[in-house]
N, C-alpha and C positions, 0 to 999 in steps of 0.2 A: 508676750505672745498675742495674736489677735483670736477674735473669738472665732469657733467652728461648729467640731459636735459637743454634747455637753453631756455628761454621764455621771449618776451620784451611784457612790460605792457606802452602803449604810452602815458597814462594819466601821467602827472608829469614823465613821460620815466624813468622807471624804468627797472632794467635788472634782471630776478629770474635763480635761477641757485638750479637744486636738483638731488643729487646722494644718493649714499648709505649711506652717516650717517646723511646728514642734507639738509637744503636747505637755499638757502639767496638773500636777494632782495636787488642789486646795484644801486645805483646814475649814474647817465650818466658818472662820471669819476671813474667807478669800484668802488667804494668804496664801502663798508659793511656798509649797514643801518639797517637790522635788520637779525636775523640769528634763525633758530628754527630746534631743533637736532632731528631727526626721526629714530634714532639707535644708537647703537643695545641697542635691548627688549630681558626681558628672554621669550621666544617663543619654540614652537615644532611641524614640520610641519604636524604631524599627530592629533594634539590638536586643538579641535576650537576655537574661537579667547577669547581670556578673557573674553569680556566683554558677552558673553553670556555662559561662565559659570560661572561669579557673577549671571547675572541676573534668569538663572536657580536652581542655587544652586548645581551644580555640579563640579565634580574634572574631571583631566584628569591621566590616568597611567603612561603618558608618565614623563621624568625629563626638565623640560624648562631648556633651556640654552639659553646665551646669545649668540644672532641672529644680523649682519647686517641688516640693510632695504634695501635692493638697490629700489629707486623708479624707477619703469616703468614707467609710466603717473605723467605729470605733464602738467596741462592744467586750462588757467584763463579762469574761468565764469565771466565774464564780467558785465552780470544784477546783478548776487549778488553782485561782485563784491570778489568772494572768490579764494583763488587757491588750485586748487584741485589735490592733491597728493595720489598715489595708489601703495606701495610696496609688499614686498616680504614676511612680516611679518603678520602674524595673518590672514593665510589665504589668504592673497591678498586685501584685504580690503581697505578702503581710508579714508580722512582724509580731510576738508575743513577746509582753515586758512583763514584769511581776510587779503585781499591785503594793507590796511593801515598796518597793524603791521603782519606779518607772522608768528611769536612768537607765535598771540594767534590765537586760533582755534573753533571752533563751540563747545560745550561741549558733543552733542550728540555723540555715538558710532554708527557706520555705521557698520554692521555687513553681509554684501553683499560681497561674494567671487567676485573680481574682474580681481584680473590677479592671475597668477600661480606663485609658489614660486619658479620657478627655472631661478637664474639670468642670466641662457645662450640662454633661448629663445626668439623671437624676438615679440612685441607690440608695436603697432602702435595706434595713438589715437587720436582723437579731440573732439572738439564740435561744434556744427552745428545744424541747423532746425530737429526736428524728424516730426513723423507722427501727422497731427490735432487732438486736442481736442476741440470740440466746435468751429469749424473753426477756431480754431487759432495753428498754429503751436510751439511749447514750442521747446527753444533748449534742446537739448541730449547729451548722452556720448557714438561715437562711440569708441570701441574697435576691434581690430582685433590683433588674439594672434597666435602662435603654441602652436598646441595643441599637454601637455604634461598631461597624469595619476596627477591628486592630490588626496589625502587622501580623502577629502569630498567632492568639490565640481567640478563634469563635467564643464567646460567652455567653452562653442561653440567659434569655430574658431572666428565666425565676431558675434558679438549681441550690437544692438540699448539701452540703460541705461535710465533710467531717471536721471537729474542732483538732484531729492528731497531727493532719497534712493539709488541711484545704484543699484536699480531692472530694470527689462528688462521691456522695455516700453511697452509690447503690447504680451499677450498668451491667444490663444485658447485652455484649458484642452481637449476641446470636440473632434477638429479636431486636432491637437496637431500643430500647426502653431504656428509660434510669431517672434518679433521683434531680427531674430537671424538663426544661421546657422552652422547647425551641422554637422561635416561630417558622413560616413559611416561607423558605430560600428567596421566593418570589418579593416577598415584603420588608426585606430587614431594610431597605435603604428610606421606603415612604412612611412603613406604619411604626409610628414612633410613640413608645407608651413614656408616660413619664408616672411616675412612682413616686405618691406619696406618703405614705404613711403604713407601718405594718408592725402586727402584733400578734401573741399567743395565747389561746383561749381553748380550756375543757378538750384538749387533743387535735385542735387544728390550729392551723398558720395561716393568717390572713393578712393581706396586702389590700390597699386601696391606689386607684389610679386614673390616670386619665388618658385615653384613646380614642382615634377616629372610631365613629359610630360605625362605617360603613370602610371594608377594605379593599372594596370594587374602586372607592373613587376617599381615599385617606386624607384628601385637602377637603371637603365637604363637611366639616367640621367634629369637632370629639365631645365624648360624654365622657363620666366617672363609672367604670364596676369596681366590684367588691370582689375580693378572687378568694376558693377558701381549698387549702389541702388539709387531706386529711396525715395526722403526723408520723404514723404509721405505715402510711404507702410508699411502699422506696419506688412505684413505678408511676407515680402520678397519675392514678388512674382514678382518683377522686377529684382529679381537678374542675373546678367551678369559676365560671365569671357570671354574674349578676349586676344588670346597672342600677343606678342608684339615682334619683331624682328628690329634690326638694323642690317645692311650691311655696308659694307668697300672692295671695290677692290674685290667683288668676296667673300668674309667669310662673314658669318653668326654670328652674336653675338645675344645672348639670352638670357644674367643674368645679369637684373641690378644692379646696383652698389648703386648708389644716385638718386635722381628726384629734381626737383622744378617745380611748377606750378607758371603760370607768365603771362604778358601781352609780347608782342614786340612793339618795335620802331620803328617809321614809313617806314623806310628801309626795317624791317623785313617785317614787316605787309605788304606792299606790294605784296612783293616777293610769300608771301602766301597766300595770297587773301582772309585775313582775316580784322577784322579790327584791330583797336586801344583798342578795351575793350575787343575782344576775346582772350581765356586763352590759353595761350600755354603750353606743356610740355616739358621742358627739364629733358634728360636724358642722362647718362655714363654708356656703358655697356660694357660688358669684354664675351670671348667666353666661360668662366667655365672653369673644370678641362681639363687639356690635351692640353686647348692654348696657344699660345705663352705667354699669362697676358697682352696684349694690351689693351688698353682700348679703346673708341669710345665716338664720344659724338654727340647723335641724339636727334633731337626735333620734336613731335606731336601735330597736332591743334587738340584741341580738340574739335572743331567745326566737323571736319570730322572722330575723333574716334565718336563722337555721332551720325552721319548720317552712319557711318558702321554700328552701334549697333540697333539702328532703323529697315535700311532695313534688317537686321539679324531677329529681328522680324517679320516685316511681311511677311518674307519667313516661317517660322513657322510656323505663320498664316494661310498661303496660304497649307497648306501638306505639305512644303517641310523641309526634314533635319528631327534631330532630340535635345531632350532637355533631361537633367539630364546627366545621363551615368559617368563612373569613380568614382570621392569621391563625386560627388552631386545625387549621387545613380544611380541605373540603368537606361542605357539609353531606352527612348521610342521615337516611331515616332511623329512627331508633326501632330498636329489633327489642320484640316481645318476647320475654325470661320473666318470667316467675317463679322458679325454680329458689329463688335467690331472694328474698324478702328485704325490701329496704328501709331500717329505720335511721332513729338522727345520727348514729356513730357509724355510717354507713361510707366504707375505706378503701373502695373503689379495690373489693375482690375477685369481681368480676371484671373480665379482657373486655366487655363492649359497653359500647353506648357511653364510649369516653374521648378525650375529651366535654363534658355539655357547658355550651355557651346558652345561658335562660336568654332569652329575646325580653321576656315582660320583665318592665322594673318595678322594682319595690321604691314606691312612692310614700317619701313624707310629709305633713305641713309644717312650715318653718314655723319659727315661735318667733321670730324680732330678726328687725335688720341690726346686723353689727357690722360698722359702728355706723350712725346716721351718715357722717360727711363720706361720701362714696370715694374718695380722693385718699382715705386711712383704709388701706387694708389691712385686714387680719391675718398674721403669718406665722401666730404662735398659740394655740389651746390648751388647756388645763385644765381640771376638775377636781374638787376638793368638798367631801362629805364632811359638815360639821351637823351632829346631830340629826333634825329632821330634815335639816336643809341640804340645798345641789346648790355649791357655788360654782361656774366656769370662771375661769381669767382667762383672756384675749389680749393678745400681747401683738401692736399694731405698727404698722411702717413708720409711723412718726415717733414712737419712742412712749406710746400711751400702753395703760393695763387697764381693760376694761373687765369690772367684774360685773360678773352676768347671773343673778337665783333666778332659777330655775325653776319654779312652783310647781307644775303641771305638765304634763306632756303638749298642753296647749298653751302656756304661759311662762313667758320669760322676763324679764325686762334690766335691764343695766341700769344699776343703783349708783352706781360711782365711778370714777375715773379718775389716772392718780398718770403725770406724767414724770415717768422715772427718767427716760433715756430721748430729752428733746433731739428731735430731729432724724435722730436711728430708727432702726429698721430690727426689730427684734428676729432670732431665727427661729426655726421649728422648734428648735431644744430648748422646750420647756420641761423643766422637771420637777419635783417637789421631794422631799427628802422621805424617811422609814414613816414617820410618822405625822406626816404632812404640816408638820411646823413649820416649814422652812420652805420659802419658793427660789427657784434659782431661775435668771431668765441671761437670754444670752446676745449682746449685738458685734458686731467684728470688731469693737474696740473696747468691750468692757461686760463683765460678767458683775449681776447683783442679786442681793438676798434679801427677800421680802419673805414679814409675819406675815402671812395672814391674820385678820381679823374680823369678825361679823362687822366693825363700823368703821374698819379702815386700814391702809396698809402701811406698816410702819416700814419704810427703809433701814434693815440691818449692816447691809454693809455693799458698799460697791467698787470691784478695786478693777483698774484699767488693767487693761492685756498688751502691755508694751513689747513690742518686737525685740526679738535674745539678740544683742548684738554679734556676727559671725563674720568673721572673716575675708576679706574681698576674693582673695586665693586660697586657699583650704588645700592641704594634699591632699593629694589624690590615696585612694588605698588600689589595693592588687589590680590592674586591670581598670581602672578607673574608678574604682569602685569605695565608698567610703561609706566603715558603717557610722549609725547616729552615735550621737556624741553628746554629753552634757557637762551646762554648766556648771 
């Protein structure tokens, strides 16, 4: 198989790995324990998905041809215990396997357009608490995509799923609200977000991305915000965008690169007057077209991105500023309520002064360019507390792992560099196992497991992702249709 998403399962530690023809679940020493093929289908992206037109009784005009999968999401449900796979075929649709055997899969057909068939735009995905049912919160399936034209089905930028069907958790018909976020009819074709990185933290879901600054004139170049909901809002009325700026020497960098969210070590934690459980963000960002291609590598408490985002609100609150405006539609003044007190678990109760896009960014100083040669970018982040110390790993185009202590919120420096994968281009899916022994890093031809260690990194094991040989002809199943199949 070649490499894609990368996913570690810490029960019995298993390693899931899923691209565009298959996906497969490793032993702690890389090895292939079971393997379950998810392409290519004869498919046609203007056709709906098979299985509803068996179950209708209808044809399609179009001629199905045989289609790649590339999967976009790839994410363990944990309570069922399934892993939940969402490609490029049949619509966008998904697919639940059971994490004991990954070969087999739920028998049901899921016929919920989920991501977009085109494998050049970016998605980003988790799962995480959604909004109460019955006081109790059920996990979800965040999504947050670029939004591109499909044939049938609109797909909002960010929308909240249920893990039952891959329907949208939560819609109002009447007032047309729901668990989701559509940009401005006006802009789906120019303003084009791409979505990097997104995570769940103390009852919100956050995304990081990159977007035109201005959506009067969307080619004038893009920055990075921060977007935060709150997890309990099934009407999106906590929605937040905040940009996000790093600095070096006087330049401005505003397109991030990678993230990780993480704790620090006690050195850190000090320094930021944070503690030991609060989450930090690390981030690599680069100045966009027209820069030198340096990179920077700055870190955010997210203790005090929340206390921006807070008093941002009750400035709103209070008359001042304004909310929506650009792709969260036009803007309006904020309307003064005080009735309604806002502190930081504030879940967007009230009907106004929502959408708010903050205008001022939260600005931080970078701590070191990674990696010196501007020509190695940085495509992969990680963070690892051993005792006092903040280690980062930066996992770079050419096949380098650069580890990066973190000393201070003002000082960083990279101690070492270990090239594991000459020539490769590592991907986002860096992961580290339950108990951070174990780093797993990922490039389209080979997944590896690295110790960590304070004075070095030992290579445990690194096995190639060889392509499942298939078939030149494959039958067809019902209607063209054929389900995955393993070796």
């Amino acid at each position: 198989m070649h490499g894609g998403n990368l996913s570690i399962f810490p029960k019995k530690l298993r390693v899931v790995i899923a691209n565009e023809i298959d996906c497969g679940c490793l032993d702690p020493d890389l090895k292939l324990q079971t393997e379950a093929v998810t392409g290519p289908h004869l498919d046609h992206p203007n056709c709906r998905p098979p299985p509803v037109l068996a179950r209708e009784g209808i044809t399609c005009s179009h001629q199905f041809i045989w289609t790649n999968n590339y999967n976009k999401i790839m994410a363990i449900d944990y309570v069922h215990m399934h892993l939940i796979t969402c490609g490029t075929l049949f619509q966008g649709t998904c697919e639940k396997r059971f994490l004991s055997n990954i070969s087999s899969m739920e028998p049901r057909d899921y016929t919920t357009a989920v991501v977009n068939h085109f494998n050049d735009s970016s998605t980003v995905a988790f799962i995480a608490p959604g909004p109460a049912i019955n006081s109790t919160q059920p996990n979800v399936l965040y999504v947050a995509q670029t939004h591109r034209k499909q044939f049938f089905a609109d797909l909002p930028a960010l929308i909240t799923r249920k893990l039952s069907d891959f329907t949208i958790a939560f819609e109002d018909q009447i007032f047309y609200r729901g668990s989701h976020l559509k940009l401005d009819v006006r802009l789906h074709e120019k303003f084009r977000i791409t979505y990097i990185y997104g995570f769940s933290s103390g009852g919100f879901s956050y995304f990081l991305a990159r977007q035109p600054r201005n959506s009067d004139d969307p080619y004038k170049g893009n920055h990075t915000v921060l977007i935060r909901l709150c997890q309990n809002d099934e009407r999106y009325q906590s929605y937040t965008e905040v940009p996000l700026l790093c600095r070096m020497n006087g330049t401005t960098y505003n397109m991030v690169q990678v993230a990780a969210i993480g704790t620090a070590g006690r050195e850190l934690a000090l320094s930021m007057n944070v503690t030991l459980r609060s989450k930090v963000l690390y981030t690599v960002f680069t100045g966009g077209p027209g820069s030198s291609g340096q990179s920077v590598f700055c870190l955010y408490s997210l203790d005090a991105i929340n206390s921006f985002i807070t008093e941002s609100w009750r400035a709103c609150f209070r008359g001042e500023g304004y909310y929506g405006g650009g792709h969260l539609n036009s803007a309006k003044k904020c309307s003064r309520n005080t009735e309604h007190p806002i502190d930081e678990n504030y879940c967007g109760q009230v009907q106004s002064n929502n959408p708010l896009g903050i205008s001022n960014p939260i600005v931080a100083n970078a701590l070191l360019s990674v990696p010196e040669d501007p020509k190695r970018a940085v495509t992969a982040l990680g963070v690892s507390i051993t005792h006092a110390q903040t280690v980062a790993f930066a996992g770079t185009s050419n096949g380098r792992v650069l580890k990066i202590a973190v000393s201070s919120n003002t000082s960083a420096n990279v101690y070492e560099t270990a090239s594991i994968a000459p020539g490769e281009s590592f991907r986002s899916d860096l992961a580290f196992d339950e108990d951070g022994g174990h780093l797993y890093l990922l490039t389209n031809s080979k997944c590896t497991s690295l110790v960590p260690h304070p004075t070095g990194e030992r290579v445990l094991s690194s096995a190639p992702l060889d392509p499942v040989h298939r078939p030149s002809n494959p039958p067809p199943g019902r209607n063209g249709y054929s389900r995955s199949r393993s070796n």
